[in-house]
C-alpha positions as CSV (number, residue, x, y, z in Angstrom):
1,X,-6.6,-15.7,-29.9
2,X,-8.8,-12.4,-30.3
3,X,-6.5,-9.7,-31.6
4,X,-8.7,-6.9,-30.7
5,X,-10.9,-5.8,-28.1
6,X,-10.1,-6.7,-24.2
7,X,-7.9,-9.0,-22.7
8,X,-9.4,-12.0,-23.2
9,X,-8.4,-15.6,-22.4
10,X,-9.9,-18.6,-24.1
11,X,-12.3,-19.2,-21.1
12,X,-14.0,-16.0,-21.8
13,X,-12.3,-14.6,-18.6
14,X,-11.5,-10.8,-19.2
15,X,-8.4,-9.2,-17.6
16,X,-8.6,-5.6,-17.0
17,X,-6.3,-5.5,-13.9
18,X,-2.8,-5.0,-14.0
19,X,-0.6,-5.6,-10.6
20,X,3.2,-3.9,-11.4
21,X,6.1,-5.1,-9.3
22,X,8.5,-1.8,-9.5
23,X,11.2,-3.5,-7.5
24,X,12.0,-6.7,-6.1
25,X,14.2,-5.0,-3.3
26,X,12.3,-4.5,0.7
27,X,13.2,-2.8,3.2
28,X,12.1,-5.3,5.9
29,X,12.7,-9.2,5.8
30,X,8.9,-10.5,6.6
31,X,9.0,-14.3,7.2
32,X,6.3,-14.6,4.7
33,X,8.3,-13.8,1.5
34,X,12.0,-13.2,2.4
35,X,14.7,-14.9,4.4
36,X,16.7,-13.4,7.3
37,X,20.2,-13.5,4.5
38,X,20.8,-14.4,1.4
39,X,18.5,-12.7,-0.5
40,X,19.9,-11.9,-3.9
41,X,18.4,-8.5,-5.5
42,X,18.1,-7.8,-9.5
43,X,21.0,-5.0,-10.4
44,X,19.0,-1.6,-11.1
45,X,19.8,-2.0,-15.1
46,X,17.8,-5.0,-15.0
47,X,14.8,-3.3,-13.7
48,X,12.2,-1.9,-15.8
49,X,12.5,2.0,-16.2
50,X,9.6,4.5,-15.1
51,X,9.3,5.3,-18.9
52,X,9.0,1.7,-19.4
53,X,6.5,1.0,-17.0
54,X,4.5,3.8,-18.2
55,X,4.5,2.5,-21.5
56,X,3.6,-1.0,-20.8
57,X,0.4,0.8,-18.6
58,X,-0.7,2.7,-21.6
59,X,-0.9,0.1,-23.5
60,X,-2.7,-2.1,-21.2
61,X,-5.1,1.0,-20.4
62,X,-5.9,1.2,-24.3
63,X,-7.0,-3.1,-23.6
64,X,-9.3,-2.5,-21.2
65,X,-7.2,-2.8,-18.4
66,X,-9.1,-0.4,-15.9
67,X,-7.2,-1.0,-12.8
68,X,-3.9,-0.9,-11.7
69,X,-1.7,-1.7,-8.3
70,X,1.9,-1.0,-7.4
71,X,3.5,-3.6,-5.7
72,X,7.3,-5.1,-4.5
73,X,8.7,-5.7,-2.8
74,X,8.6,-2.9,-1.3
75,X,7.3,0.0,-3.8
76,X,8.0,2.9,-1.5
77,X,11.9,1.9,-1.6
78,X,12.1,3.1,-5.3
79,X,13.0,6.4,-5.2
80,X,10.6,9.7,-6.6
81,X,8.0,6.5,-7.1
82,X,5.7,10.2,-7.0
83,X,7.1,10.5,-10.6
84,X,5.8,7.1,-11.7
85,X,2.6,7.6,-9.9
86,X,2.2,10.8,-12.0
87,X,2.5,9.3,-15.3
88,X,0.1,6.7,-14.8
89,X,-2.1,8.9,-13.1
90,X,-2.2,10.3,-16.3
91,X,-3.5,7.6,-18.1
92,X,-6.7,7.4,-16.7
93,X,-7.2,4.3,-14.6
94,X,-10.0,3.9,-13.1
95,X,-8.2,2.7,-9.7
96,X,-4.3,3.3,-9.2
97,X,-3.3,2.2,-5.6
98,X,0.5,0.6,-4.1
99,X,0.2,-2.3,-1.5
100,X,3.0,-1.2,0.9
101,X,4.4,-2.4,4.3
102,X,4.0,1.0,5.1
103,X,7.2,1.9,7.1
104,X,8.0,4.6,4.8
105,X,4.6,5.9,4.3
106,X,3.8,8.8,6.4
107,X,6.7,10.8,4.7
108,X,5.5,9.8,1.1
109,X,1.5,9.9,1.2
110,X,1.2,13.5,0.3
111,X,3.6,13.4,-2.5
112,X,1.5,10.2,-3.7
113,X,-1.5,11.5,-3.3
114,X,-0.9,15.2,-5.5
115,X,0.2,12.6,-7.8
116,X,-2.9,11.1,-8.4
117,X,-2.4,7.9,-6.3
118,X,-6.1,6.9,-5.1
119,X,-5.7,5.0,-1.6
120,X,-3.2,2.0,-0.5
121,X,-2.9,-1.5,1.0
122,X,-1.0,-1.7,3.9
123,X,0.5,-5.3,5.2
124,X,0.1,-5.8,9.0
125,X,0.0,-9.0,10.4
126,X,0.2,-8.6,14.2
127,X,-1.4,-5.8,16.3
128,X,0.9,-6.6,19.0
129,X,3.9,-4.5,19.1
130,X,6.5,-7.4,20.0
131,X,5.3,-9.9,17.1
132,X,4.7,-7.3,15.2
133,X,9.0,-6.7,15.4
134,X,9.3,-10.2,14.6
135,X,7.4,-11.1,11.4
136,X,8.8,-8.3,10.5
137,X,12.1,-9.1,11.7
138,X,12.6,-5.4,11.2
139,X,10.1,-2.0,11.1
140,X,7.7,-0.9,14.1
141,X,4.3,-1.2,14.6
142,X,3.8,2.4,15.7
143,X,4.9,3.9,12.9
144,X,2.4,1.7,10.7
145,X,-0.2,3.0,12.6
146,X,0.7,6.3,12.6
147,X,1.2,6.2,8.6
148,X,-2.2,4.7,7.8
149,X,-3.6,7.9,9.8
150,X,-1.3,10.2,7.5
151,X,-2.9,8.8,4.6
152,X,-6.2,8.9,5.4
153,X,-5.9,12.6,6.2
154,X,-3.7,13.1,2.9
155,X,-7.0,11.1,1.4
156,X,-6.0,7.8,0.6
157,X,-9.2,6.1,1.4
158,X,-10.4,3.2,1.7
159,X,-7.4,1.9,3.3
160,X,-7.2,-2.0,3.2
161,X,-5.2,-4.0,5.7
162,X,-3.8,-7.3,4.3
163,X,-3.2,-10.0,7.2
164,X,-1.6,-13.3,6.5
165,X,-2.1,-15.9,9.2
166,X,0.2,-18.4,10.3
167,X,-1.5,-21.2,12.8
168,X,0.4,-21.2,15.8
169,X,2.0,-17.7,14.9
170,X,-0.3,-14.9,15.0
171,X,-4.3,-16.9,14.0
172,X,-4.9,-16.0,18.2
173,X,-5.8,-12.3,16.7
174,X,-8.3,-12.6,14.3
175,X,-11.0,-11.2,16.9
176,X,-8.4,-8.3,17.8
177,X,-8.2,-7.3,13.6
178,X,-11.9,-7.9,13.6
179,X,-12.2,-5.5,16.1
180,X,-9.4,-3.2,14.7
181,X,-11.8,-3.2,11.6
182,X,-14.8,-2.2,13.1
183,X,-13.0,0.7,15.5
184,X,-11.2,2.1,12.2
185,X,-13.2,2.1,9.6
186,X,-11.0,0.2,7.8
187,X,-11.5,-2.8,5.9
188,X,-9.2,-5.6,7.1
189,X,-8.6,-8.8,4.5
190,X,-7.1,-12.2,6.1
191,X,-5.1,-13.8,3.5
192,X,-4.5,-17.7,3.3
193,X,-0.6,-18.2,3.5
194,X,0.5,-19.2,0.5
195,X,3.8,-21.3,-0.9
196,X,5.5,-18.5,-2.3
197,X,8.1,-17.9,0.6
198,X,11.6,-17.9,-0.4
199,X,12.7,-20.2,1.9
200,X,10.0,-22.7,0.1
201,X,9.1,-23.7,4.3
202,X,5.5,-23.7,3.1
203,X,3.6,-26.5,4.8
204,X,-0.3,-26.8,4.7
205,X,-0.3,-27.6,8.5
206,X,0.7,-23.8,9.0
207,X,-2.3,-22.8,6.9
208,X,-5.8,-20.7,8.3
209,X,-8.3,-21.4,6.6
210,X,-10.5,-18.7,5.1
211,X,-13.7,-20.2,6.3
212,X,-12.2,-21.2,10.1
213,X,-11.9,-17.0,10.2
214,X,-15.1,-16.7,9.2
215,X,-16.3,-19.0,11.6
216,X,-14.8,-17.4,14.5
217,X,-15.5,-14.1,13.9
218,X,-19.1,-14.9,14.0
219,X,-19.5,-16.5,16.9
220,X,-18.7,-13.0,18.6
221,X,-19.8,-10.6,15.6
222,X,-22.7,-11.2,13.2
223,X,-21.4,-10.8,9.7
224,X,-23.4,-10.4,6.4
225,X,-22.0,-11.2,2.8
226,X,-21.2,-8.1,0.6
227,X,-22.8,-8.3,-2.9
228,X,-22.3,-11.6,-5.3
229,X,-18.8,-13.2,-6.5
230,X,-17.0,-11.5,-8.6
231,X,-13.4,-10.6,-10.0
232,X,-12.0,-9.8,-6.8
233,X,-10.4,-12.3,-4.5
234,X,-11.6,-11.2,-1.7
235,X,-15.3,-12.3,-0.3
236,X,-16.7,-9.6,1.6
237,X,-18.8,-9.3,4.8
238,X,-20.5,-6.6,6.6
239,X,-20.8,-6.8,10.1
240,X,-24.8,-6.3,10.7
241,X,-24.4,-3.7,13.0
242,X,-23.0,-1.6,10.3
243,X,-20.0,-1.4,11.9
244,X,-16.8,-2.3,9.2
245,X,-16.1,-4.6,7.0
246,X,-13.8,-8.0,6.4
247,X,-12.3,-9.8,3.6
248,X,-11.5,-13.0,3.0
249,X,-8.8,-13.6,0.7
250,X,-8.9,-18.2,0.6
251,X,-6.8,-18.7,-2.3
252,X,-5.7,-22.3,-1.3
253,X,-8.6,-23.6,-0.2
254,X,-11.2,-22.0,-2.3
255,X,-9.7,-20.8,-5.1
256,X,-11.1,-17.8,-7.3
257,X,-9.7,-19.3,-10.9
258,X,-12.6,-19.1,-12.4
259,X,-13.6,-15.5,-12.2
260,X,-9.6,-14.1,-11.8
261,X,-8.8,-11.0,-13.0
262,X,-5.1,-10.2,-13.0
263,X,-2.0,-9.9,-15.1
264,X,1.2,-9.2,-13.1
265,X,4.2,-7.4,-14.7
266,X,7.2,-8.0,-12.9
267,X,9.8,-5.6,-12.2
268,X,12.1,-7.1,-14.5
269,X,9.9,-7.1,-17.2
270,X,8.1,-10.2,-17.4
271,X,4.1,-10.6,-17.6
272,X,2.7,-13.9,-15.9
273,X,-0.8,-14.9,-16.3
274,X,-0.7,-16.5,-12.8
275,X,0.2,-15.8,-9.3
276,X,1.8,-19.2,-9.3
277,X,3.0,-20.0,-12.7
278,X,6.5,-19.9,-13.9
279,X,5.3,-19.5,-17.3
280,X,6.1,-15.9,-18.0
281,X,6.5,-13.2,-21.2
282,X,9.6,-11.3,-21.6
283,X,8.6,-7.7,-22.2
284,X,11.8,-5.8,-21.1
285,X,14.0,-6.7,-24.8
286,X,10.6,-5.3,-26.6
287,X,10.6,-2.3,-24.9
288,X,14.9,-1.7,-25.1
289,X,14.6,-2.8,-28.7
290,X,12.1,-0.2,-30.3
291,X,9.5,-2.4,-30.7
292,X,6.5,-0.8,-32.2
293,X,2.9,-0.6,-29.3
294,X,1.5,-3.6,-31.5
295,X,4.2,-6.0,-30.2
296,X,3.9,-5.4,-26.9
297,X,0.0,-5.5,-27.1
298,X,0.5,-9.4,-29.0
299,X,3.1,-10.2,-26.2
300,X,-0.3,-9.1,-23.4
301,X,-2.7,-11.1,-25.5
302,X,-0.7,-14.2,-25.7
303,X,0.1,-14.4,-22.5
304,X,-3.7,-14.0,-21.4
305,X,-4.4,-16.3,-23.8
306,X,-2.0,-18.7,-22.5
307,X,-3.4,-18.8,-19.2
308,X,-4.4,-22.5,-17.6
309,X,-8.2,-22.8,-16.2
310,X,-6.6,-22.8,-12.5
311,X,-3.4,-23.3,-10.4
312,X,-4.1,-27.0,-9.5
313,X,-2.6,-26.0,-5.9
314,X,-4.3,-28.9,-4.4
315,X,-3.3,-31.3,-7.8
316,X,-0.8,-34.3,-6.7
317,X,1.4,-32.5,-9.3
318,X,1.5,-29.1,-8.0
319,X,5.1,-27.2,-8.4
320,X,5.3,-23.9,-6.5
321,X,6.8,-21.5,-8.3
322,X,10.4,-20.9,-8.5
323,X,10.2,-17.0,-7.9
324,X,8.9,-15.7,-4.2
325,X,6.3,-13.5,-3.7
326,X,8.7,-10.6,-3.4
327,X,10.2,-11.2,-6.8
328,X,6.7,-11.4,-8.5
329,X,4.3,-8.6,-7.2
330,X,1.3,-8.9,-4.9
């Protein structure tokens, strides 16, 4: 294990972005990550401080780490996240931006924004009002509109709209957010649903794949690849009129191992290497125990170094990971 220089793993991969869960609480219950009841929260002490975050960031930033996304649950339910914003901000990433569900946007974008936030990801997966109200099984539709707009005007920009497909539940409007793309400006990404639900329904069968999207948007619009494979999850197309842009986000069926980025710090404190690992690095009694910037730079570098070649999602042996998407960070 290299102890200086970047992140490193021991496939040469370098990690440089950083995705922070700052609480595991939401203020909706989407049928992607959360059930209706049940759902037990982390008590507040548990969660990792602003200060704390701030440190962990800082000493990420001084690795390399050049890009960094708050996540949640729902960010925007932590209160004065403005204040957190700020002192990151400070730090002097190259990208800072929140994923959100956006119900509580429009109120908070300015505030964000004069604290240095740089744009946001907004979760929409129907444009129709009434199944919009019941993925959601709470928020409205019009007021996610209506906030995106806010932050554009506040500057946010680019705004990217995340879209998970379910087949049978909402795959008949891949044309209408191809459409939505290219009327907006904005760049929509369809997501492959993954088996990190917390009611651990997850079945293949309900699945989209990321090339069936592709395939049907292009039999009505011409699309164009966007640069070569990279970091990013996402492949990218240009539609050839110039008009917008999609993403495609296939992380089941075409998995990005080989060139992924990300370390995820979750809001009680723990690093994991891997979207669907349970293998994960205690931070939190570091940082509430005085440990010196040194520890809590070993405690990043083994757990990058630690990191498996893949997340055999399609091995036999598979095990999806105990902790739901809302618990870990997008």
């Amino acid at each position: 294990m290299p102890l200086d220089g970047p992140l490193v793993d021991r496939y040469g991969r370098i990690h440089d972005d950083l995705r922070i869960s700052v609480t595991d609480r939401c203020n909706l219950r989407c049928v992607y990550c959360m059930p209706e009841e049940g759902m037990t929260f982390l008590p507040r002490k548990e969660l990792l401080t602003y200060d704390e975050i701030i440190r962990v960031a800082r000493v990420a930033h001084d690795l390399g780490v050049s890009a960094l996304r708050l996540t949640g649950g729902e960010p925007l339910v932590r209160k004065d996240l403005a204040l957190l914003v700020a002192g990151l901000s400070g730090l002097g990433f190259q990208d800072l931006a929140v994923t959100t569900n956006a119900m509580l946007l429009a109120a908070a974008a300015s505030p964000l924004a004069q604290a240095g936030l740089k744009r946001v990801n907004v979760s929409i997966d129907s444009l129709r009002a009434d199944r919009f109200e019941s993925i959601r099984r709470r928020g409205n539709l019009a007021t996610v509109l209506h906030a995106m707009d806010v932050a554009e005007e506040v500057g946010l920009r680019p705004i990217k709209i995340n879209v998970v497909l379910l087949r049978g539940r909402n795959d008949d409007e891949i044309l209408d957010f191809a459409t939505f793309a290219r009327d907006t400006g904005r760049v929509v990404r369809f997501i492959e649903f993954m088996p990190l639900d917390a009611q651990g329904q997850w079945d293949r069968s309900q699945l989209v794949p990321g090339q069936e999207v592709f395939e049907r948007i292009s039999e009505v619009f011409a699309l164009e690849a966007i640069g070569e494979s990279g970091p990013a999850p996402a492949e990218r197309f240009r539609f050839a009129d110039g008009r917008g842009e999609i993403g495609l986000i296939s992380s089941v069926t075409q998995p990005f191992c080989g060139t992924c980025n990300r370390l995820r710090l979750t809001a009680d404190g723990s690093i994991r290497n891997c979207l669907f690992s349970d293998d994960e690095y205690t931070l939190r009694d570091a940082l509430r125990d005085a440990q010196p910037d040194a520890t809590i730079e070993l405690m990043l570098r083994r757990a990058v170094w630690a990191k498996f070649p893949g997340h055999a999602i399609n091995e036999p042996g598979f095990l999806r990971p105990a902790r739901s998407m809302s618990m870990i960070g997008g």
